[in-house]
C-alpha positions as CSV (number, residue, x, y, z in Angstrom):
1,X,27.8,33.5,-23.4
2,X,29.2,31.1,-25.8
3,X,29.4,28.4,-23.0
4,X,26.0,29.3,-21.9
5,X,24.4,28.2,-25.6
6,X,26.9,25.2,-25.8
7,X,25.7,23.9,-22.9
8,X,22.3,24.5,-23.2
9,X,22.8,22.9,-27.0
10,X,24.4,19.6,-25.4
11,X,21.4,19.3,-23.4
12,X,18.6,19.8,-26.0
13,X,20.5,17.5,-28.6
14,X,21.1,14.6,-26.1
15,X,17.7,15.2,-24.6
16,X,16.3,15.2,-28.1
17,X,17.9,11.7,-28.7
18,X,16.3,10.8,-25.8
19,X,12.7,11.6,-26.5
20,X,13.1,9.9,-29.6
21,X,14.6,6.7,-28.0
22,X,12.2,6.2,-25.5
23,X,9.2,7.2,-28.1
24,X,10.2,4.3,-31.1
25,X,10.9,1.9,-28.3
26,X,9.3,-0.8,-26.1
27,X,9.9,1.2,-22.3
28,X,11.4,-1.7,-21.0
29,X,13.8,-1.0,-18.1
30,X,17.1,-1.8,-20.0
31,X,16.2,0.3,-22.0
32,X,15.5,3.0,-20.3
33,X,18.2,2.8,-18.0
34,X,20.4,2.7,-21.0
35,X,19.0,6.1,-22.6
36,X,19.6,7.4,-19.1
37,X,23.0,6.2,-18.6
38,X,23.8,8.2,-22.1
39,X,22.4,10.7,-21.7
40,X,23.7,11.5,-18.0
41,X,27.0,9.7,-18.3
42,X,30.0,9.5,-20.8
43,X,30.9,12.2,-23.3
44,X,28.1,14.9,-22.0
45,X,30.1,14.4,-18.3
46,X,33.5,14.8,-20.1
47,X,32.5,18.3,-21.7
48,X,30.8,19.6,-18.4
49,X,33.7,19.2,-16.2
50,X,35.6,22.4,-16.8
51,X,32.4,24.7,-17.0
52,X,30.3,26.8,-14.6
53,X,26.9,26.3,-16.4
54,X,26.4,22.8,-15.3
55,X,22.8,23.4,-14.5
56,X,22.3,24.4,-17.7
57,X,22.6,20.5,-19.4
58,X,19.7,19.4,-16.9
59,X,17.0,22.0,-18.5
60,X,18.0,21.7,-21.8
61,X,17.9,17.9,-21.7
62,X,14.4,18.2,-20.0
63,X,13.5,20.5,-23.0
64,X,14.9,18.4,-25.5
65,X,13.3,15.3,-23.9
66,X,9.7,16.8,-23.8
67,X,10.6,18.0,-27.8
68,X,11.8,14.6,-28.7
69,X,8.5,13.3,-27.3
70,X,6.5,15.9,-29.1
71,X,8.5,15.3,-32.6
72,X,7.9,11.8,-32.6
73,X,4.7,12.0,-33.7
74,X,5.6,12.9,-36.9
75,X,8.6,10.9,-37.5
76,X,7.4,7.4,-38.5
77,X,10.0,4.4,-37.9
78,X,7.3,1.6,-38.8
79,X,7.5,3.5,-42.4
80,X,11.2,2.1,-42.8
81,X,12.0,-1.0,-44.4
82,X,13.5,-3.9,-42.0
83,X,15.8,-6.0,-43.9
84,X,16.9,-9.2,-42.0
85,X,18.4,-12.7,-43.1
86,X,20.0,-15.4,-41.8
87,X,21.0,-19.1,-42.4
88,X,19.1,-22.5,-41.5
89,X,21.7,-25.1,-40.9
90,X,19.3,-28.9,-42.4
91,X,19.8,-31.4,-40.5
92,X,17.2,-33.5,-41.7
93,X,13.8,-34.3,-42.8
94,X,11.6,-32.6,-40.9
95,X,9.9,-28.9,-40.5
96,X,11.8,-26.3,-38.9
97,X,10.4,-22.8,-37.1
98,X,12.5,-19.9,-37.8
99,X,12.0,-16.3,-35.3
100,X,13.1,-13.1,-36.9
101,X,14.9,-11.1,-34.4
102,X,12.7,-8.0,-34.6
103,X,9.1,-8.4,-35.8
104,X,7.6,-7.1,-39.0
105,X,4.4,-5.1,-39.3
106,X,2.9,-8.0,-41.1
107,X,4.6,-11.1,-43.0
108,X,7.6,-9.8,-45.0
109,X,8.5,-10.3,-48.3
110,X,10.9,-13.8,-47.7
111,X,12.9,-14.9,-50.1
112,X,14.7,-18.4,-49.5
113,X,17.3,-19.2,-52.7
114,X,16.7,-23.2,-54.4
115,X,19.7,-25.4,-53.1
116,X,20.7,-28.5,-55.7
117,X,19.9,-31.5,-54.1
118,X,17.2,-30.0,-50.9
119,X,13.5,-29.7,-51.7
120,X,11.6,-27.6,-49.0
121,X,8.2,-25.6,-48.8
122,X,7.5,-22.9,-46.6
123,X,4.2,-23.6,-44.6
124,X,3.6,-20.6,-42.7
125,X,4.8,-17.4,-42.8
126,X,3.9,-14.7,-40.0
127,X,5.0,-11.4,-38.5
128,X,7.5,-13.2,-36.4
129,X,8.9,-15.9,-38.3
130,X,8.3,-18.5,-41.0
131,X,8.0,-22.3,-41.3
132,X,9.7,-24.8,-43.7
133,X,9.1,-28.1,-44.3
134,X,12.2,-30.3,-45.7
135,X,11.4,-33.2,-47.7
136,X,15.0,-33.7,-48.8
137,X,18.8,-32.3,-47.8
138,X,22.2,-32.4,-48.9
139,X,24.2,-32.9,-45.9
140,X,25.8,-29.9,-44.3
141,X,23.5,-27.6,-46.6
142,X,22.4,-24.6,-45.2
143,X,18.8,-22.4,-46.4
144,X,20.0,-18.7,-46.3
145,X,16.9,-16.8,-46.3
146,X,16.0,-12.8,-46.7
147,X,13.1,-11.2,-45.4
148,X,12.3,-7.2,-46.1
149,X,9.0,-6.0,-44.9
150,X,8.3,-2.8,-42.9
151,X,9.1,-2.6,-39.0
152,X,7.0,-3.3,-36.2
153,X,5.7,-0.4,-34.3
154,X,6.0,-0.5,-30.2
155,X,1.9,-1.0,-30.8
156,X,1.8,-4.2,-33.0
């Protein structure tokens, strides 16, 4: 009975995951087949192979996929606060176009520390990235810049 409700568990849980993966995501085929691969592959294999109730991880993962799915509705990623930040090696005078790895919502908060000796302006500020214009550089100086905003959505 016990390995009946374990296995059962296993399935709902990783299922769950699942739902919720694929939901917050963009359903590109890596990802996707790397959902898949945890779900049906790795530790959930490893605890199936001395039991009897094998067919029981299938239906609970269906069950917890279709639950994930459902529960996602209410759980809001875009609601959480992205922090990302990085470093802009100068190299001269000229304006440089920086991507953040994982979009925002809408244009972040960005935050980009003075540096003795370097005068810049940012010129545009998006979504995806930001634009600075260098008028004037230290060499070897480097602009380390923070942006916090609210994640993108698979939708935006």
């Amino acid at each position: 009975m016990i390995e009946l409700i374990g296995v059962t568990s296993l399935g709902l849980f990783v299922g769950l995951l699942f739902g919720l993966g694929i939901a917050h995501s963009k359903p590109t085929v890596k990802v996707v087949l790397t959902l898949l691969g945890a779900a049906l592959g790795g530790a959930p294999v490893a605890f199936l192979a001395n039991t009897t109730s094998k067919w029981l991880y299938p239906v609970g993962l269906i069950v917890g996929l279709l639950l994930g799915r459902f529960f996602a509705r209410w759980v809001d990623v875009s609601s959480v606060k992205l922090k990302q930040e990085g470093e802009l090696p100068i190299t001269g005078m000229q304006e440089y176009e920086v991507f953040y790895a994982k979009p925002f919502a809408s244009a972040p908060s960005l935050a980009v520390p003075d540096i003795d000796g370097t005068n810049f302006v940012i010129t545009a500020q998006t979504a995806k990235g930001f634009k600075v214009n260098v008028s004037s550089y230290t060499l070897g100086v480097k602009l380390h810049w923070v942006a916090v905003g609210l994640r993108a959505t698979r939708n935006d």
